[in-house]
DOVOMAR-35962 format. One line per 8 residues: number of its first residue (from 1); for each residue x, y, z of C-alpha. Coordinates in steps of 0.05 Angstrom, whole numbers, plus 5000, padded with zeros to 4 digits. Layout:
N
NUM	X Y Z ~ ...
//
This chain:
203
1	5195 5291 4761 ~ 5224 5293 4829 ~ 5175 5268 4894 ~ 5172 5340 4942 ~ 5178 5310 5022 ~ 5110 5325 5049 ~ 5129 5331 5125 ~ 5194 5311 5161
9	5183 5248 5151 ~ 5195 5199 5093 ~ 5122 5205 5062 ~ 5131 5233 4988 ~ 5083 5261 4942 ~ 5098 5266 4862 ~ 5048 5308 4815 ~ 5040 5272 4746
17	5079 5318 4689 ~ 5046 5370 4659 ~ 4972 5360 4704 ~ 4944 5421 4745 ~ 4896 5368 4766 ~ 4879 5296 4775 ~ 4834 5245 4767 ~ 4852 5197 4826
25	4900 5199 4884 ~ 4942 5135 4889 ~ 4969 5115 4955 ~ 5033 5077 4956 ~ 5047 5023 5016 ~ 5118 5005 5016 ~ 5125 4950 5069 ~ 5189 4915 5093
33	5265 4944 5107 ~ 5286 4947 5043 ~ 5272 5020 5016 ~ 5301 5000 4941 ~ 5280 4926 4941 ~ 5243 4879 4896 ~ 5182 4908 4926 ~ 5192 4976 4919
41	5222 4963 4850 ~ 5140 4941 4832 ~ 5105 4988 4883 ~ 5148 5047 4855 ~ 5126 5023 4778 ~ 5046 5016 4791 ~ 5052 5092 4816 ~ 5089 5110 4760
49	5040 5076 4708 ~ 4980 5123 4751 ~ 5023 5181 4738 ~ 5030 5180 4673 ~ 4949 5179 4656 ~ 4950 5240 4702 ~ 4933 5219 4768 ~ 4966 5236 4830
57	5022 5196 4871 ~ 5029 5188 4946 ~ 5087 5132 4969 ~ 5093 5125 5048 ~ 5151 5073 5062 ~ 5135 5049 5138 ~ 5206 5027 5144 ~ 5211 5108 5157
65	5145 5114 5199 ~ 5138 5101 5270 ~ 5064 5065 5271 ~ 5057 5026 5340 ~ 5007 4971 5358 ~ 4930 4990 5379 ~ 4920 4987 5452 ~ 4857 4973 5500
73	4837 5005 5560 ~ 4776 5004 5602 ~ 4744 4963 5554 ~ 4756 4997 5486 ~ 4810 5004 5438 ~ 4860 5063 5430 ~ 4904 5090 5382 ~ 4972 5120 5394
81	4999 5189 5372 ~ 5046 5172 5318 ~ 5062 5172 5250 ~ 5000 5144 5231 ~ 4966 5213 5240 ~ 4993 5238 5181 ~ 4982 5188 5138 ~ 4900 5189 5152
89	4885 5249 5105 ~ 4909 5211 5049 ~ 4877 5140 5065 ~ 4812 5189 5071 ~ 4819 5226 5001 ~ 4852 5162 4956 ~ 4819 5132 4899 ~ 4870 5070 4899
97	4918 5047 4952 ~ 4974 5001 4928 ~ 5006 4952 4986 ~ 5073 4923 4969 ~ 5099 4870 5020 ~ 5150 4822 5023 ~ 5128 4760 5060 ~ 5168 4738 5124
105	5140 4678 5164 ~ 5090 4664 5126 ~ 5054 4724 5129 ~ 5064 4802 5111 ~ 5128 4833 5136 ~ 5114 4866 5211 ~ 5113 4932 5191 ~ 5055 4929 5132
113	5022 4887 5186 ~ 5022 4941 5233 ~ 4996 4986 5180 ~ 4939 4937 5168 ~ 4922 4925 5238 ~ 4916 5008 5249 ~ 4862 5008 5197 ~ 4818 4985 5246
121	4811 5061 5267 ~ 4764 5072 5200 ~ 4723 4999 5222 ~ 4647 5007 5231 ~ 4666 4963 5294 ~ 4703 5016 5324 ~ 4674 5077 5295 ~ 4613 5092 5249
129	4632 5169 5244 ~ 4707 5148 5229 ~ 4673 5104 5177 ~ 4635 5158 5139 ~ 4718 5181 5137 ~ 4736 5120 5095 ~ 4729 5130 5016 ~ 4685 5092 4981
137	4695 5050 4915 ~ 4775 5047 4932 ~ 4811 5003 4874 ~ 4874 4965 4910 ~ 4931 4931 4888 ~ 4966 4884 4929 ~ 5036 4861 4920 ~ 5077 4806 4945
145	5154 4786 4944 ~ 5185 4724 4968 ~ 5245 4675 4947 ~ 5200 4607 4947 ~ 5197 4592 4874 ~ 5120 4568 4878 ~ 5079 4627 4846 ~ 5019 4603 4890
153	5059 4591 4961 ~ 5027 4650 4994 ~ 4958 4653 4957 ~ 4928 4654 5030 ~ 4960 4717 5041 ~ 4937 4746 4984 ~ 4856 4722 5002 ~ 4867 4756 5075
161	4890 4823 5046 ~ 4823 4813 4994 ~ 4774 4794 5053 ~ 4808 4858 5089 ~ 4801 4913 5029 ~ 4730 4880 5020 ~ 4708 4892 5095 ~ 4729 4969 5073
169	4690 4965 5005 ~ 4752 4959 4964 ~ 4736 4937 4894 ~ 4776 4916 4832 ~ 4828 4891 4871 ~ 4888 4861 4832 ~ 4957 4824 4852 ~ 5018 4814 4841
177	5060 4761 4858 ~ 5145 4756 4843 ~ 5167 4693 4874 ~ 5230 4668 4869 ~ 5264 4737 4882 ~ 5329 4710 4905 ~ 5343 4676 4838 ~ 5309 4724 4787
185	5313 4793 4824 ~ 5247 4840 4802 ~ 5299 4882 4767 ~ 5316 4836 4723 ~ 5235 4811 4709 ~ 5213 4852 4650 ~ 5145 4817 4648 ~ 5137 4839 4725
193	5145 4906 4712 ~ 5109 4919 4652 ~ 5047 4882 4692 ~ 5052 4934 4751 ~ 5063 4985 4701 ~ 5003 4971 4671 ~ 4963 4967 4719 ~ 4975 5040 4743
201	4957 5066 4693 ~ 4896 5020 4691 ~ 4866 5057 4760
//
């Protein structure tokens, strides 16, 4: 079933066949430039395992969202009017948020590292009311692309996005790693794909 746009933006929503209702809203991050890459090949396939046990679909790909940095004035930090706005009523009614990222530098591509950073707006640091905002008991899956052929290069990565979705109460939170994505392409990874599959539909 086709995703309907939900604004002017990028930011898509697709209702699982045949539900009037559903059981869980998933939240796709698609991080990076690439808007048909190896990491939206496995983003795009967890949602689509949710879907079909009936829940419902949200994919946001921030290479089509304008999300600046946090700033700080007279002593506190502040949050710009952008993009970001829209995307708060669904990190504040999800049941799952999957973050897809390919890894440049070492670390998460810039734009999912925005993303990240602008999470600080629901932190108990910043905010106890925009706390009470954040769901709890949020499952996550995090996902990670990158053309070293070492399976465990960038496990560090992966333990800083788990001590992040932890600080937010985040639980069963599962990975997936496709390494060597210059040589063996996600398309062409069967095993990949059924994993991510699976785990949708797992949530």
């Amino acid at each position: 079933m086709p995703s309907r746009r939900l604004h002017g933006g990028p930011l898509f929503y697709t209702p699982s066949p045949g539900s009037s209702w559903f059981t869980l809203k998933v939240l796709g991050i698609l991080g990076g430039a690439n808007r048909d890459g190896n990491t939206a090949k496995l983003v795009e396939e967890v949602l689509a395992g949710a879907r079909e046990v009936g829940h419902e679909t949200v994919l946001i790909k921030l290479v089509d969202e304008k999300i600046n940095h946090i700033g700080y004035s007279k002593g506190k930090s502040t949050f710009p009017k952008d993009d970001f706005e829209a995307i708060k009523p669904h990190l504040e009614d999800m049941g799952a948020i999957v973050i897809g990222a390919p890894i440049w530098y070492s670390t998460v591509d810039s734009r999912t590292h925005a993303f990240i950073q602008r999470l600080y707006y629901y932190s108990s640091y910043y905010s106890e009311e925009n706390r009470k905002r954040w769901p709890k008991g949020v499952k996550a899956v995090n996902i990670i692309t990158y053309a070293q052929s070492d399976p465990h290069y960038y496990d560090q990565v992966l333990i800083w996005l788990k001590t992040i979705e932890k600080d937010y109460g985040m639980n069963g939170i599962k990975e997936i790693v496709a390494e060597n994505t210059g040589e063996k392409p996600v398309k062409t990874r069967k095993d990949l794909l059924k994993k991510a599959h699976e785990l949708g539909q797992k949530l």
